[in-house]
Structure formats: structure tokens, C-alpha cells
PyMOL Python script that loads the backbone (N, CA, C, O; Angstrom):
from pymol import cmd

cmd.read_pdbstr("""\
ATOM      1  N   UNK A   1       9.225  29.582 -27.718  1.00  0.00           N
ATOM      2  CA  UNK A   1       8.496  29.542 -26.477  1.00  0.00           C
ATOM      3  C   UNK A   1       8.387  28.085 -26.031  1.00  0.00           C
ATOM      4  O   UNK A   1       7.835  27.125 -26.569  1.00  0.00           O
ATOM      5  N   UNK A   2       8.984  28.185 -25.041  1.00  0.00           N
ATOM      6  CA  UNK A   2       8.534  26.769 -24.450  1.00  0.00           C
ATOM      7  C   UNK A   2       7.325  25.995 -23.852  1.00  0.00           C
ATOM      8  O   UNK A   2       6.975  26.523 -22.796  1.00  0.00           O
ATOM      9  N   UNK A   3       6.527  24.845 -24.210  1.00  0.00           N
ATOM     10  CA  UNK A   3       5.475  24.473 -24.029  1.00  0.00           C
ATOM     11  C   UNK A   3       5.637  23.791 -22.766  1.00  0.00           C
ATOM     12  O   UNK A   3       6.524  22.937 -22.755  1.00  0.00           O
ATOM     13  N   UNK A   4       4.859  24.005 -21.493  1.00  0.00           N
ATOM     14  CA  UNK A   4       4.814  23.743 -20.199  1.00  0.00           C
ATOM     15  C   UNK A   4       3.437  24.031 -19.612  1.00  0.00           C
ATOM     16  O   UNK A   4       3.057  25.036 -19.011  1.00  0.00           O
ATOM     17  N   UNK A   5       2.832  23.010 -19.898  1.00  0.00           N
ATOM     18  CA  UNK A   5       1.472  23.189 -19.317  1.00  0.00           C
ATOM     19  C   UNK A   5       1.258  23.662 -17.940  1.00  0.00           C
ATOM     20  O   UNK A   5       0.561  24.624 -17.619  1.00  0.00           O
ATOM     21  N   UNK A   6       1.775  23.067 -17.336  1.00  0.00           N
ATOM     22  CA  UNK A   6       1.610  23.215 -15.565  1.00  0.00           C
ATOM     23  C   UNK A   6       2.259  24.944 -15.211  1.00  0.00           C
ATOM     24  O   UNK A   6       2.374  25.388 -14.069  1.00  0.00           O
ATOM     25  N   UNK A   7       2.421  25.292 -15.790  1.00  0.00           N
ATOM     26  CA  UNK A   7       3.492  26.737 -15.448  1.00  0.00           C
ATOM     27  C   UNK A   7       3.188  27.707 -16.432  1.00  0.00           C
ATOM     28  O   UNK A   7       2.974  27.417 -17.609  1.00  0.00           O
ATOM     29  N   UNK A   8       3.158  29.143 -15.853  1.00  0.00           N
ATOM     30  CA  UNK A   8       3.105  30.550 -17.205  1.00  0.00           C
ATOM     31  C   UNK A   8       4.634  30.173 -17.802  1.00  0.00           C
ATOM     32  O   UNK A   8       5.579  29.619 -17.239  1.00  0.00           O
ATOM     33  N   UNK A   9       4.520  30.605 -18.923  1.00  0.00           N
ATOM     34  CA  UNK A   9       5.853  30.529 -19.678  1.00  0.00           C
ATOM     35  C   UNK A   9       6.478  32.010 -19.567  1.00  0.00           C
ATOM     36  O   UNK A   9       5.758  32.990 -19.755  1.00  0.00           O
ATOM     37  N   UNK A  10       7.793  32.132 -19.267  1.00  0.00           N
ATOM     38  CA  UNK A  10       8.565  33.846 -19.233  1.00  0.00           C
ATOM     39  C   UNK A  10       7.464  35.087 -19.981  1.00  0.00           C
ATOM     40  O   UNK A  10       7.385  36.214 -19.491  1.00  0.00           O
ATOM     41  N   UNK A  11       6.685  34.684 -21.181  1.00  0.00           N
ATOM     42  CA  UNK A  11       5.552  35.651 -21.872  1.00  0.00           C
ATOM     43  C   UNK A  11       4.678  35.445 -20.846  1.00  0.00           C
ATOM     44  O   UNK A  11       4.394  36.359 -20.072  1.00  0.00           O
ATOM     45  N   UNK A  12       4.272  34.475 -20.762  1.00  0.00           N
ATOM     46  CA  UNK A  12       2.791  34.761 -19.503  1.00  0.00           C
ATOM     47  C   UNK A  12       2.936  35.730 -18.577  1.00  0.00           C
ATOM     48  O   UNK A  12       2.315  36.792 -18.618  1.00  0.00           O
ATOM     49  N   UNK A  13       4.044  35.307 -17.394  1.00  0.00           N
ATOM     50  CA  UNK A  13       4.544  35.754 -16.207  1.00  0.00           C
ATOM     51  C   UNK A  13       4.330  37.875 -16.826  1.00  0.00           C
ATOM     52  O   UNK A  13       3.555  38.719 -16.376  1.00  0.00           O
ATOM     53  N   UNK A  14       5.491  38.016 -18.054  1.00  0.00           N
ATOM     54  CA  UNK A  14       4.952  38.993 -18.142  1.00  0.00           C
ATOM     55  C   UNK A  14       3.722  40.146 -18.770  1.00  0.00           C
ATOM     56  O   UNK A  14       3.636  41.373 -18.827  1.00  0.00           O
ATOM     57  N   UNK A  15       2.911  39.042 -19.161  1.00  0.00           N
ATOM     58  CA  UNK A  15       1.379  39.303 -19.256  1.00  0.00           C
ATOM     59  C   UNK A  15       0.682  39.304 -18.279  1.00  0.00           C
ATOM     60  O   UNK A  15      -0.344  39.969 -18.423  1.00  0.00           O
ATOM     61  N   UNK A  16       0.839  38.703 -17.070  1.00  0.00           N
ATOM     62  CA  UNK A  16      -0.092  38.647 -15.813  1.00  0.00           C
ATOM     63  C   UNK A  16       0.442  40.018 -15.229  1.00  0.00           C
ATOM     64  O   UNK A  16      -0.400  40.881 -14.981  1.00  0.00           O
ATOM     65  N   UNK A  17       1.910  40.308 -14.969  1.00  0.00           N
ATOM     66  CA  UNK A  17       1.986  41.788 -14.017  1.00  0.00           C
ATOM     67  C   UNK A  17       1.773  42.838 -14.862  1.00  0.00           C
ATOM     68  O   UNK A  17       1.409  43.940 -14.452  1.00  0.00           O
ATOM     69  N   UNK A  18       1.980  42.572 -16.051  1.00  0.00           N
ATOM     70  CA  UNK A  18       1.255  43.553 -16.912  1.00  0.00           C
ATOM     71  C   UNK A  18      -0.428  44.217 -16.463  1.00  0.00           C
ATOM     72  O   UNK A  18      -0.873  45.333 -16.194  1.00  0.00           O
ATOM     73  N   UNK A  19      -0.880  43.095 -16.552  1.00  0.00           N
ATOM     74  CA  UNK A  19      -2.429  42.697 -16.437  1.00  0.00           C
ATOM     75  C   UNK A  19      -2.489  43.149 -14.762  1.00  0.00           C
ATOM     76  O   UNK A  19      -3.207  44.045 -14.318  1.00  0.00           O
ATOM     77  N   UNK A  20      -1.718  42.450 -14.108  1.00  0.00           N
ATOM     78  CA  UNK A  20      -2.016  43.561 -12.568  1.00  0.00           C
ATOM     79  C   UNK A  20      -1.789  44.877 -12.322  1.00  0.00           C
ATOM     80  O   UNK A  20      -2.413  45.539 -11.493  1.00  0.00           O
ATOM     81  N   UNK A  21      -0.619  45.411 -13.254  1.00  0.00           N
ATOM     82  CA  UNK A  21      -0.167  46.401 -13.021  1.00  0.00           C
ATOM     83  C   UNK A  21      -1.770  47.350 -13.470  1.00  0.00           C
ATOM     84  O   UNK A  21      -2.082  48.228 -12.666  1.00  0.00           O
ATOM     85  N   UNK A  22      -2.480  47.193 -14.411  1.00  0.00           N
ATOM     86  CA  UNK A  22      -3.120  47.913 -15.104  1.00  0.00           C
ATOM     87  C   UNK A  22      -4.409  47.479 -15.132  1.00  0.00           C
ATOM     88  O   UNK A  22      -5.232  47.589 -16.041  1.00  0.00           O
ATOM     89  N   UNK A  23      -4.558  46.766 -13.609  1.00  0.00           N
ATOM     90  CA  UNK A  23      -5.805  46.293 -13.244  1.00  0.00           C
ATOM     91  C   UNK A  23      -6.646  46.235 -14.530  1.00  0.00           C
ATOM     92  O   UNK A  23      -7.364  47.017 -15.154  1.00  0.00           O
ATOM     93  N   UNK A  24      -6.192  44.825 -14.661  1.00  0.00           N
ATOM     94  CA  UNK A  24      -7.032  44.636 -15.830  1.00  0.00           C
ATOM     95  C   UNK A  24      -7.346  42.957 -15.696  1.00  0.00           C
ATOM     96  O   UNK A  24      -6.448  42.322 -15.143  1.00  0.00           O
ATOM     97  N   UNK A  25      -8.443  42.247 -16.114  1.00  0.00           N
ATOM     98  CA  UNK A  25      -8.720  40.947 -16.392  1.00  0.00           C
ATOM     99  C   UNK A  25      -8.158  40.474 -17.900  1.00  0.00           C
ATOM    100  O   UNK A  25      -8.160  41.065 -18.980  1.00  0.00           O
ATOM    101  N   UNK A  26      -7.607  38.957 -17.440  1.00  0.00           N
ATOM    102  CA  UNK A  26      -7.325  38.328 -18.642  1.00  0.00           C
ATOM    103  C   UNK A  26      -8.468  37.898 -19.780  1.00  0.00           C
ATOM    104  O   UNK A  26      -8.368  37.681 -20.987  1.00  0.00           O
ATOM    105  N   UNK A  27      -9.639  37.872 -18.827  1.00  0.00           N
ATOM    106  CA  UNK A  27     -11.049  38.136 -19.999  1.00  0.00           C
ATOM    107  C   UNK A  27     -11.384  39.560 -20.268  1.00  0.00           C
ATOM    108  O   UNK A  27     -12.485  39.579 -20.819  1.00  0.00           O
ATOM    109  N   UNK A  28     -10.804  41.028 -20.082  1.00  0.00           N
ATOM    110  CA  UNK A  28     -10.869  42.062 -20.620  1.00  0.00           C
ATOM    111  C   UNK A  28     -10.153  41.874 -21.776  1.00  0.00           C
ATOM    112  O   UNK A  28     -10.662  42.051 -22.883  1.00  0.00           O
ATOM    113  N   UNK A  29      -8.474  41.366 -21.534  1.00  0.00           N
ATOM    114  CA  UNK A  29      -7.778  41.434 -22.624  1.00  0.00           C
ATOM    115  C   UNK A  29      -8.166  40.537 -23.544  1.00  0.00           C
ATOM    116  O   UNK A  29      -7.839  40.770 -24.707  1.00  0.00           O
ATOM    117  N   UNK A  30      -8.929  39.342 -23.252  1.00  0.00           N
ATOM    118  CA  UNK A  30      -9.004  38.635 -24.322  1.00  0.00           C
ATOM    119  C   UNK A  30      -9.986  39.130 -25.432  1.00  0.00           C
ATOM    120  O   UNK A  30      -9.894  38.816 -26.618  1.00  0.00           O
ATOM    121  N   UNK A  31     -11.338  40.287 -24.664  1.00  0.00           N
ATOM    122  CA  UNK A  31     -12.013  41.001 -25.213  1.00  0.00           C
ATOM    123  C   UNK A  31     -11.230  41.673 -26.633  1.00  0.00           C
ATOM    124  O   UNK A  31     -11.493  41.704 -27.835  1.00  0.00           O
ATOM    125  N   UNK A  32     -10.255  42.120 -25.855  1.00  0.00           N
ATOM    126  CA  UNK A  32      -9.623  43.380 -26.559  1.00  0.00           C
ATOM    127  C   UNK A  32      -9.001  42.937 -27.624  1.00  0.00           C
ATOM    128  O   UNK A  32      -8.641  43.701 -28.520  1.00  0.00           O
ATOM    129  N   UNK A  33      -8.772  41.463 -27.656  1.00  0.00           N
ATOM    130  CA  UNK A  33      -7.382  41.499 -28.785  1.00  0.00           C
ATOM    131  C   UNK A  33      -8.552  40.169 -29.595  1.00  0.00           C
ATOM    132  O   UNK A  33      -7.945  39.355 -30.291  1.00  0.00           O
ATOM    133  N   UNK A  34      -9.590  40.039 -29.532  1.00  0.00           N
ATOM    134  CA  UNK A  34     -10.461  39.158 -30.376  1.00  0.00           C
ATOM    135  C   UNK A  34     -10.206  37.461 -29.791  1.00  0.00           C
ATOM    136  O   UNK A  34     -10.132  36.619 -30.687  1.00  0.00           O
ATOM    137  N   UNK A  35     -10.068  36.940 -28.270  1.00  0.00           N
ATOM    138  CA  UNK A  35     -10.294  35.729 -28.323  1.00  0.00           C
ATOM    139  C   UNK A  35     -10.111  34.941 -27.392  1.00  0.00           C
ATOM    140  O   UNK A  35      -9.097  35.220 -26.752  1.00  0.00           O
ATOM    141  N   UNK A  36     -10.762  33.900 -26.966  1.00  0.00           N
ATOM    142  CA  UNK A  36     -11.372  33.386 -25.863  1.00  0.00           C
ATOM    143  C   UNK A  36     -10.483  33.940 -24.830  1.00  0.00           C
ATOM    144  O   UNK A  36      -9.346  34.329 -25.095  1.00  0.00           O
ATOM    145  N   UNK A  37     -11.193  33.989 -23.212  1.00  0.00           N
ATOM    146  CA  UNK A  37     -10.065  33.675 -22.374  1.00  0.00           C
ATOM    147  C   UNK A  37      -9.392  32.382 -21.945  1.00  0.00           C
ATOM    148  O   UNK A  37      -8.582  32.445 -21.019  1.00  0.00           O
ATOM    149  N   UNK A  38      -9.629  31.302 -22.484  1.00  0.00           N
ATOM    150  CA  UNK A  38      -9.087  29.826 -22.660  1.00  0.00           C
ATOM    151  C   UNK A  38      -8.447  29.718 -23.291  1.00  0.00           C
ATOM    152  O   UNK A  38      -7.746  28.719 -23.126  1.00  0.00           O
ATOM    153  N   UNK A  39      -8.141  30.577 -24.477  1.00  0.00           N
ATOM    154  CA  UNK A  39      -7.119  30.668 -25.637  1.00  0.00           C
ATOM    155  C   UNK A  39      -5.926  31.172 -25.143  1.00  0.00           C
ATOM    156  O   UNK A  39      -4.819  30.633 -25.142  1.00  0.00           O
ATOM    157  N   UNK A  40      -6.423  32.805 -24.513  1.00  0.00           N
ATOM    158  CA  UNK A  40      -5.555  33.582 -24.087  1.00  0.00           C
ATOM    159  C   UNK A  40      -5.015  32.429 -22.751  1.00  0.00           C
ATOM    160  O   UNK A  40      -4.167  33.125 -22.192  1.00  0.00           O
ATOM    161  N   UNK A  41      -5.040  31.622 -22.284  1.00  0.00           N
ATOM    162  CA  UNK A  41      -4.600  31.189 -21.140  1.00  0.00           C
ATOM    163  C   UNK A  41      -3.604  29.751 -21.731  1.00  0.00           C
ATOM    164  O   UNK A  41      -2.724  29.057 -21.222  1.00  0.00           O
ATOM    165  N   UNK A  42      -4.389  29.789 -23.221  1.00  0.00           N
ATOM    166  CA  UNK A  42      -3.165  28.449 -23.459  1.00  0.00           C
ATOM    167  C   UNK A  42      -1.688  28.786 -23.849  1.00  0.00           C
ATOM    168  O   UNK A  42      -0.590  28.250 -23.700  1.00  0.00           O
ATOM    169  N   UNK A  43      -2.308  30.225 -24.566  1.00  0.00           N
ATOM    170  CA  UNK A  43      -0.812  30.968 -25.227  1.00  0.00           C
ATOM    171  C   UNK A  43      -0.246  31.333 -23.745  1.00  0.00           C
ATOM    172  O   UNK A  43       0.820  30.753 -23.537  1.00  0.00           O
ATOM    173  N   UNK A  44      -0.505  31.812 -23.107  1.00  0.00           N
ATOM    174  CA  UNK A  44      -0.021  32.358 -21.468  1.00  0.00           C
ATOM    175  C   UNK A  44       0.753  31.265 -20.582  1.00  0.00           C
ATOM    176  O   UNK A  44       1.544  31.562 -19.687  1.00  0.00           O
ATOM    177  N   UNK A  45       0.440  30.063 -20.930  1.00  0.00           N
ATOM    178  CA  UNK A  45       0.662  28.567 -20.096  1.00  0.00           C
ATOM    179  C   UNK A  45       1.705  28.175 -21.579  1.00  0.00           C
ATOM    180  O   UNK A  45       2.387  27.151 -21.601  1.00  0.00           O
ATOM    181  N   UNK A  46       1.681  28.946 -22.485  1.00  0.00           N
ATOM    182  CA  UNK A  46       2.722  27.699 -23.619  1.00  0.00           C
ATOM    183  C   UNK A  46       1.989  26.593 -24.458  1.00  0.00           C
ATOM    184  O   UNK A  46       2.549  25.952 -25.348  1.00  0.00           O
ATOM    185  N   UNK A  47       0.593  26.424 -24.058  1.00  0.00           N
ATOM    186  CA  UNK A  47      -0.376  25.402 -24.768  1.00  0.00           C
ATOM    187  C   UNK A  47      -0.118  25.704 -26.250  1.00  0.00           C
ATOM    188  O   UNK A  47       0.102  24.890 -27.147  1.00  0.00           O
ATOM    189  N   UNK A  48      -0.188  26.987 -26.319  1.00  0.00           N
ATOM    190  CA  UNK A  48      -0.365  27.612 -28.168  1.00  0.00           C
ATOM    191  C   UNK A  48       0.611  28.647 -28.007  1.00  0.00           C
ATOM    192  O   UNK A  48       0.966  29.163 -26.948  1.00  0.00           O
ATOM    193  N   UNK A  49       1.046  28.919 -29.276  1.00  0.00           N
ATOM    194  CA  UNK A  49       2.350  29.448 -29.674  1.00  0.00           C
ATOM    195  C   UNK A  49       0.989  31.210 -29.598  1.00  0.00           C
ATOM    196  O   UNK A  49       1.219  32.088 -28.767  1.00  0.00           O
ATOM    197  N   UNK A  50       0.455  31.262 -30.025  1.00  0.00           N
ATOM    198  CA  UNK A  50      -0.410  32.129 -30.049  1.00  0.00           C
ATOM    199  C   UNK A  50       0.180  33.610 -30.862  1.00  0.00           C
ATOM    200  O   UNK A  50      -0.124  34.758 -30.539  1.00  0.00           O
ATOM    201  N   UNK A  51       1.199  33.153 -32.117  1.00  0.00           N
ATOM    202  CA  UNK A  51       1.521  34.010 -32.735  1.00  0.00           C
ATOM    203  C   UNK A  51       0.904  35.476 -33.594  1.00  0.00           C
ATOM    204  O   UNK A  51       1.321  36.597 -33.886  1.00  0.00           O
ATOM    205  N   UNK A  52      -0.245  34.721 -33.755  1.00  0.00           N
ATOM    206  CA  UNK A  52      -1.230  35.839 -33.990  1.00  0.00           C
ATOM    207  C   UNK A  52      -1.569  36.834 -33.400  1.00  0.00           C
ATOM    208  O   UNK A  52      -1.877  37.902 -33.928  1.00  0.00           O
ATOM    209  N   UNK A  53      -1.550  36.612 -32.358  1.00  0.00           N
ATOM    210  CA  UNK A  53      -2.175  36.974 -31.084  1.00  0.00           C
ATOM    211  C   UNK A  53      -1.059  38.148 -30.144  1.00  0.00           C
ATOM    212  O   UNK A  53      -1.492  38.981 -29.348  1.00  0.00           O
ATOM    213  N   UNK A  54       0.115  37.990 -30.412  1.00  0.00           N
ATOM    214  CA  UNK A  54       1.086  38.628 -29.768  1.00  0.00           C
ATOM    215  C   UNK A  54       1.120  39.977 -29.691  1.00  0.00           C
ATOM    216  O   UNK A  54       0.869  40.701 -28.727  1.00  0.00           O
ATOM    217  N   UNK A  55       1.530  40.313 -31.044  1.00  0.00           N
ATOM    218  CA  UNK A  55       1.465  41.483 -31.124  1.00  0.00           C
ATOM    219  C   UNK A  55       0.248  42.598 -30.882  1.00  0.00           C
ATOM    220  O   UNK A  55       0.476  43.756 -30.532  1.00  0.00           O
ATOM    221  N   UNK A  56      -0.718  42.204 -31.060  1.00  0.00           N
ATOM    222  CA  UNK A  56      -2.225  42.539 -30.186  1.00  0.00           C
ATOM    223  C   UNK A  56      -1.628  42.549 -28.643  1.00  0.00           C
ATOM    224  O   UNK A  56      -1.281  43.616 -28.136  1.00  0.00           O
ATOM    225  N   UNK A  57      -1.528  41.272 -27.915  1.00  0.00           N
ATOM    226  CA  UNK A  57      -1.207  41.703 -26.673  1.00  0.00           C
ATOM    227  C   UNK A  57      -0.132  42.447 -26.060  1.00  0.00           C
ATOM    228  O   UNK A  57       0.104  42.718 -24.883  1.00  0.00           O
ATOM    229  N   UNK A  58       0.614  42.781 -27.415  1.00  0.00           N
ATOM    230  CA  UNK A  58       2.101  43.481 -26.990  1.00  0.00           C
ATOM    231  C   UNK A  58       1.350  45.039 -26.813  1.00  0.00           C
ATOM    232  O   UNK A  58       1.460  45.823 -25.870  1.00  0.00           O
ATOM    233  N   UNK A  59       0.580  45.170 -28.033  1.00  0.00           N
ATOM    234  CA  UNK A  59      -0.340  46.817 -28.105  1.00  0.00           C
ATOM    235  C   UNK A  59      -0.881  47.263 -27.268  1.00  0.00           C
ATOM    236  O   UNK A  59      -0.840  48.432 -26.883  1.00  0.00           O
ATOM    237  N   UNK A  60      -1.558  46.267 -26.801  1.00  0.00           N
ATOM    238  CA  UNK A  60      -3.275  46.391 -25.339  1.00  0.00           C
ATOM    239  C   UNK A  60      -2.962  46.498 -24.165  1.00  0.00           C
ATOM    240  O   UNK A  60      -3.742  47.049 -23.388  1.00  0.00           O
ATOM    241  N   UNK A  61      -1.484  45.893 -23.645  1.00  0.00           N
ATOM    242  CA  UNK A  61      -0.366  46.178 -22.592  1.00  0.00           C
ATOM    243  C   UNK A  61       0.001  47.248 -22.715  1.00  0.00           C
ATOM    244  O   UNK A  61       0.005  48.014 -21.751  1.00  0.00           O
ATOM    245  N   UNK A  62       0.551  47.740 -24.326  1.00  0.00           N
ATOM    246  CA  UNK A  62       1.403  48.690 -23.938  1.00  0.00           C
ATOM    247  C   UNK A  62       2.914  48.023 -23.347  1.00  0.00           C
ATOM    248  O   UNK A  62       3.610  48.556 -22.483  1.00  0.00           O
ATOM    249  N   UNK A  63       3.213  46.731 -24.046  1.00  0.00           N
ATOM    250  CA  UNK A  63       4.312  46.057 -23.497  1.00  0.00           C
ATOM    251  C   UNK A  63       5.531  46.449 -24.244  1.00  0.00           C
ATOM    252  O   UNK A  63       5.403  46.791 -25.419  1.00  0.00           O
ATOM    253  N   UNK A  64       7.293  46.429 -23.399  1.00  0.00           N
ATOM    254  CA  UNK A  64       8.014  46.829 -23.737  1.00  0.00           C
ATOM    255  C   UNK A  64       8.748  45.704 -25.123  1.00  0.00           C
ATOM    256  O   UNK A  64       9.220  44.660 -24.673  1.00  0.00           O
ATOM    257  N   UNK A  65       8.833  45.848 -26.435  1.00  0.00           N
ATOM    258  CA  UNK A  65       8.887  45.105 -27.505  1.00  0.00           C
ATOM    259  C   UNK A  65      10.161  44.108 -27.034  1.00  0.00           C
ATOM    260  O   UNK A  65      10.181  42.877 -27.040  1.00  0.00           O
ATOM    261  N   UNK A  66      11.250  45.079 -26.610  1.00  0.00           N
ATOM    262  CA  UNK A  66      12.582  44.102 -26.251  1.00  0.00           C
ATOM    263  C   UNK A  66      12.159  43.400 -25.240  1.00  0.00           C
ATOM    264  O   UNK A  66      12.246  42.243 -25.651  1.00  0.00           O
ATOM    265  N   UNK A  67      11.651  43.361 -23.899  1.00  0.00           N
ATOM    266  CA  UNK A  67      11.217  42.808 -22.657  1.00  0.00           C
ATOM    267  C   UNK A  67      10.516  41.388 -23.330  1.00  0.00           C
ATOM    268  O   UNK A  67      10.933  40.268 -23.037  1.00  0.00           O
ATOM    269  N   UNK A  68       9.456  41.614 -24.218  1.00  0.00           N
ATOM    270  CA  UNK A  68       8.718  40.577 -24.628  1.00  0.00           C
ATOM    271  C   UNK A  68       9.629  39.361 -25.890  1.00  0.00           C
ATOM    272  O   UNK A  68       9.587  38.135 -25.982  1.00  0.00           O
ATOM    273  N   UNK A  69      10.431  40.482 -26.742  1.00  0.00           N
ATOM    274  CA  UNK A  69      11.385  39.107 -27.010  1.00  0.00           C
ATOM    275  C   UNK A  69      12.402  38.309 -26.483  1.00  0.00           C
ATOM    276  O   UNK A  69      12.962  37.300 -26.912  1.00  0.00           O
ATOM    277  N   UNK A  70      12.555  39.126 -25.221  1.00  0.00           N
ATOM    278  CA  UNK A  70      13.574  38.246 -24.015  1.00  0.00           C
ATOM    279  C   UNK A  70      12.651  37.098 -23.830  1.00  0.00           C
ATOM    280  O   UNK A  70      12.761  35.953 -24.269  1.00  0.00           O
ATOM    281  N   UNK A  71      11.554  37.715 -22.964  1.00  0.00           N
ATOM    282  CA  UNK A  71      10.293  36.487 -22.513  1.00  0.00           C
ATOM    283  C   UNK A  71      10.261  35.167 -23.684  1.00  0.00           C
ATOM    284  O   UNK A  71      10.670  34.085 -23.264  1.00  0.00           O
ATOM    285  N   UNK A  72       9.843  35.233 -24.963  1.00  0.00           N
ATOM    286  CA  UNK A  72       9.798  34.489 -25.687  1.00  0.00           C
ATOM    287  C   UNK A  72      11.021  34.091 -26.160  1.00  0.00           C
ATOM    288  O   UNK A  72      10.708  33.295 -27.045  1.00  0.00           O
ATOM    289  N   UNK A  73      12.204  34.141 -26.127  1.00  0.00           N
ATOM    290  CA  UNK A  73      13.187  33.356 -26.759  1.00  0.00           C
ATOM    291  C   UNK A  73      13.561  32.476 -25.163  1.00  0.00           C
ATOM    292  O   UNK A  73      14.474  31.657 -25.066  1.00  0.00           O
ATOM    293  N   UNK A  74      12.895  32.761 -24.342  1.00  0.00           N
ATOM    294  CA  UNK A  74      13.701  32.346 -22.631  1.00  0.00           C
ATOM    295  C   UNK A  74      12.960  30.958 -23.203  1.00  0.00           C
ATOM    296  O   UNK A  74      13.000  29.920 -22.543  1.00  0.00           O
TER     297      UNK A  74
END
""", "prot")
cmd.dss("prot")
cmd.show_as("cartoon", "prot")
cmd.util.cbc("prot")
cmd.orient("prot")
């Protein structure tokens, strides 16, 4: 994953239409998967690799597994 502060990284981008699609807040999800929404926004921006954290948000989406390792190897 590439670290780019100023910009969502290819995982963010598809965590946010995720997150619209399913009208949902990025402080719901951060509820859901155990952790800040400042956290969730550094892994989302590339700040933190947020490996822990992935597969939780891959679950709570309901995200497609291949889609999300495209995102992260981009």
C-alpha cells in the first residue's frame, strides 16, 4: 500500500463507496471493527498499513476479497 497522505489510497477509495453504498459512517465502521475514526482514516489515507484492521473491514463491508487485493497491491 502506498503511503500518501494528501489522497485515499486505491483501499480507501474502495472503503468510502463501500461506506456510501451502505450508508454507513466511517465512525460506525470504526465502531464496528474496534478503532478510532482517526485510525480508520490513517489506514484509509495510507498513514498506517492498518493490517490488523483489514480483514475486519473486508467483513463489515461485506467487501469483494479479490477487489480489495487489487486495491492494496495498486
Amino acid at each position: 500500500m502506498k503511503r500518501n497522505s494528501g489522497k485515499l489510497t486505491p483501499f480507501g477509495k474502495l472503503v468510502v463507496k463501500a461506506l456510501t453504498d451502505q450508508d454507513m459512517t466511517k465512525t460506525q465502521l470504526a465502531d464496528t471493527i474496534g478503532t478510532s475514526p482517526q485510525y480508520l482514516s490513517y489506514i484509509l489515507y495510507g498513514v498506517r498499513s492498518g493490517e490488523k484492521y483489514v480483514p475486519a473491514i473486508v467483513a463489515a463491508l461485506s467487501l469483494d476479497p479479490r477487489k480489495v487485493e487489487k486495491a492494496i497491491a495498486a
